[in-house]
C-alpha positions in Angstrom: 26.3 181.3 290.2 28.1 181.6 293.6 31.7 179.9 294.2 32.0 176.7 295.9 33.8 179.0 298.5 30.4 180.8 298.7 28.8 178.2 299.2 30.6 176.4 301.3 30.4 179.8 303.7 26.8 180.2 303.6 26.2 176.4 304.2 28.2 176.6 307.4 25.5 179.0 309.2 22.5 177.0 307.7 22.8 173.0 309.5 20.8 171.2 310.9 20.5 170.6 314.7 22.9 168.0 315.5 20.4 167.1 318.5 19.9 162.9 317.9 22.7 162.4 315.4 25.4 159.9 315.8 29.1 161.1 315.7 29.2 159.8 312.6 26.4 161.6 311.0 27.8 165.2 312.8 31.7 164.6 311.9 32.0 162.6 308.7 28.5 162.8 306.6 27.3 166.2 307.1 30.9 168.0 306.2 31.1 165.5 303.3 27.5 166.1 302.0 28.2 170.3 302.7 31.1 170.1 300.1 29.0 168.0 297.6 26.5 170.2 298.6 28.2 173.1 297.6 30.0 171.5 294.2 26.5 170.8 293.1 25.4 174.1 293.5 28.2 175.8 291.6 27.4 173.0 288.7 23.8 174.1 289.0 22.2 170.7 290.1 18.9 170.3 291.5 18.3 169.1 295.0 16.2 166.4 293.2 19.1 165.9 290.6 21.3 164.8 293.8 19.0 162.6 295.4 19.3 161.0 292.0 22.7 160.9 291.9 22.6 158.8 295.7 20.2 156.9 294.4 22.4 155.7 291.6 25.6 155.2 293.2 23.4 153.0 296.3 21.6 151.1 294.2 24.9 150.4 292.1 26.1 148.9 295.4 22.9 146.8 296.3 22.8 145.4 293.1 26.9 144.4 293.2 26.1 142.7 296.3 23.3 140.1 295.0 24.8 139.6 291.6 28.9 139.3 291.9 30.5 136.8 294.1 32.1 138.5 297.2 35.8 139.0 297.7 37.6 142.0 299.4 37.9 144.3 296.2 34.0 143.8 296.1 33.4 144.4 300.1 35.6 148.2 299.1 33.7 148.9 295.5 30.2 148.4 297.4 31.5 149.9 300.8 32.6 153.5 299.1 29.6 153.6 296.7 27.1 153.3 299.9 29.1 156.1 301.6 29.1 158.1 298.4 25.5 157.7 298.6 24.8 158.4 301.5 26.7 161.5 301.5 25.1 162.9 298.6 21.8 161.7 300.5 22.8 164.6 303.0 24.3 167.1 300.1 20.0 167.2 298.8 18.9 169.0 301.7 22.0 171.3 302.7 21.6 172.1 298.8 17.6 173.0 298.9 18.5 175.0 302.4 21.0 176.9 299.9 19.0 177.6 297.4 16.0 179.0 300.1 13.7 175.3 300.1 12.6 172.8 299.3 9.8 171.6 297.6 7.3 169.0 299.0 8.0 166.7 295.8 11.6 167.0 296.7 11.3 166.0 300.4 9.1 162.6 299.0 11.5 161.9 296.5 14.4 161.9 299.3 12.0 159.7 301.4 11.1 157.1 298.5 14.9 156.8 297.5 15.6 155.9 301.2 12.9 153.7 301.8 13.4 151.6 298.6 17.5 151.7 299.6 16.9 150.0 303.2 14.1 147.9 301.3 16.3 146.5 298.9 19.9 146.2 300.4 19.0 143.8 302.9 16.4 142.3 300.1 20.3 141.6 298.2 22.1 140.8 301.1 19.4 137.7 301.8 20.3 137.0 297.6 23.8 137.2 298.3 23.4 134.6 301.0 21.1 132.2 298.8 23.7 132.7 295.6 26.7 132.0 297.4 26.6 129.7 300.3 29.4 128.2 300.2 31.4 131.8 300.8 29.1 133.5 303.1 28.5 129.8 305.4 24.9 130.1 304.7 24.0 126.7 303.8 21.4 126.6 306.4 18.8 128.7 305.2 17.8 129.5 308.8 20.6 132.4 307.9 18.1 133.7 305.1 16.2 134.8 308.3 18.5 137.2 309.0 18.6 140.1 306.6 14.8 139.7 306.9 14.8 140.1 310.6 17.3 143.2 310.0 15.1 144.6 307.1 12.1 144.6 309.2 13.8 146.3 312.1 15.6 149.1 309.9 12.0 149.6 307.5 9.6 150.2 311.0 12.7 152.4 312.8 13.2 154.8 309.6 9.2 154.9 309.4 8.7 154.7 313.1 10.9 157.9 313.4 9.5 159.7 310.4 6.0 159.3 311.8 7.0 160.5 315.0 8.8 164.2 314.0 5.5 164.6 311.8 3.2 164.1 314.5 5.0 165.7 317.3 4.4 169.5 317.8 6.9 171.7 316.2 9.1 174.2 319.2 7.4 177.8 319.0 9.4 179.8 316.6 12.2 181.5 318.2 12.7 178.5 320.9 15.9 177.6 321.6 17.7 174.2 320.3 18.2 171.6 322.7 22.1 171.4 323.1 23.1 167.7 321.3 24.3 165.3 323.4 27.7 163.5 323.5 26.9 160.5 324.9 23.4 160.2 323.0 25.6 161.0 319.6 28.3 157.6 320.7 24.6 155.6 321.4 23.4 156.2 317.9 26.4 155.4 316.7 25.9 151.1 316.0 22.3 152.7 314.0 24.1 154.9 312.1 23.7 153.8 308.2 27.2 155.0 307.3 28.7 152.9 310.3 26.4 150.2 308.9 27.8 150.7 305.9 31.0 149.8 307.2 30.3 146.0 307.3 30.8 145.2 303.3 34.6 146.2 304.1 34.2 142.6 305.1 32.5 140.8 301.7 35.7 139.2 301.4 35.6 137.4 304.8 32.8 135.5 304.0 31.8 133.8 307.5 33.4 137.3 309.2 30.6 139.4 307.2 27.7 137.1 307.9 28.5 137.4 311.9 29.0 141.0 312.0 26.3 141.4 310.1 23.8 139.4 312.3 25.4 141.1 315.3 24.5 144.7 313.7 20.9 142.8 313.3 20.4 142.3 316.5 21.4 145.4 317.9 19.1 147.3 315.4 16.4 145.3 316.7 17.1 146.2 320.4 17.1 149.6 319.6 14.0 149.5 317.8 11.8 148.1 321.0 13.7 150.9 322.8 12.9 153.7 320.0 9.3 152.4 320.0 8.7 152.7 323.7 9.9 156.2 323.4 8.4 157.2 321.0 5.0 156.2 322.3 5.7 157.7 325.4 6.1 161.1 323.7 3.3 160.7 321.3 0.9 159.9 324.4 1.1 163.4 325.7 0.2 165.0 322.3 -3.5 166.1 321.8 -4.5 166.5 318.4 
């Protein structure tokens, strides 16, 4: 079994392209998943056995959320298990890359785990806001609305997107990779789920969390009508 050094080398020269990632997704998730990545691999763990392991440390989170009262010890706790996640959610495919692909069942299982995550963390935050009104200011259960209206908006962009790089026509082998932009990367950046995940660093605020939470709501549905329309607009000059 190769070193973690090894690894770490050899998953340096096989990334992704950083074309329509946020900064945060280039400079903080990808490095953190390569070196899980590469620990997994010198443990001898299974691409599916990490997407397990991200499963369990998100779901540990979601379900902390709806079930313990918040407070700023809780907002941390749930805040670096969602990043831990996350970054193990990019360590699966940097460590199927390593070990020369993936296997269709792998690249459903990854899907599955991230649809059910999206599903049910704003599914908790909406119980978190019917547990505990008082803390969060939610007595008016027009505020249940809201992780609703945010779920919707984060379930159609994940699958809208999905959809979209299946149906579009793969570059002829050998093409070139469009250059990643800067100021595309900084765009992404209020979509980004680890910058999403940033938010429960306020739990403890209470009224602090339910506004910055709305406000990331409403932005992820203004980027959704704009990711639809361009999306379509690609899609419409494909011929199948």
């Amino acid at each position: 079994m190769a070193s973690v050094g090894t690894a770490l080398r050899e998953l340096r020269g096989a990334q992704k392209s950083a074309k329509g990632v946020s900064l945060y997704s280039r400079f903080v998730n990808r490095p953190a998943g390569r070196y899980l990545a590469a620990g997994s691999y010198a443990l001898g763990l299974t691409p599916n056995q990490v997407t397990l392991v991200s499963a369990a440390f998100s779901f540990a989170a979601v379900a902390a959320v709806a079930l313990v009262p918040p407070s700023w010890a809780l907002g941390a706790a749930v805040w670096a298990a969602l990043a831990a996640g996350f970054a193990f959610d990019s360590a699966d495919g940097q460590l199927a890359r390593l070990r020369g692909g993936g296997s269709a069942a792998g690249e459903w299982l990854d899907h599955v785990v991230d649809a059910a995550k999206l599903t049910a963390l704003h599914s908790c935050v909406l119980v978190a806001f019917f547990r505990f009104p008082e803390a969060y200011g939610t007595e008016s259960a027009g505020w249940l609305l809201v992780p609703l209206g945010f779920q919707f908006a984060a379930v159609v962009t994940f699958f809208g997107g999905l959809l979209t790089e299946k149906l579009k026509p793969r570059p002829a082998p050998g093409s070139p990779a469009a250059a990643p932009s800067t100021l595309r990367a900084v765009a992404l950046l209020p979509v980004d789920y680890g910058v999403f995940c940033l938010v429960f660093l306020l739990l403890g605020g209470g009224g602090l969390f339910r506004w910055a939470y709305a406000g990331l709501g409403a932005v992820a549905a203004l980027f959704l009508a704009a990711f639809l329309a361009k999306w379509f607009r690609e899609l419409s000059a494909v011929r199948r």
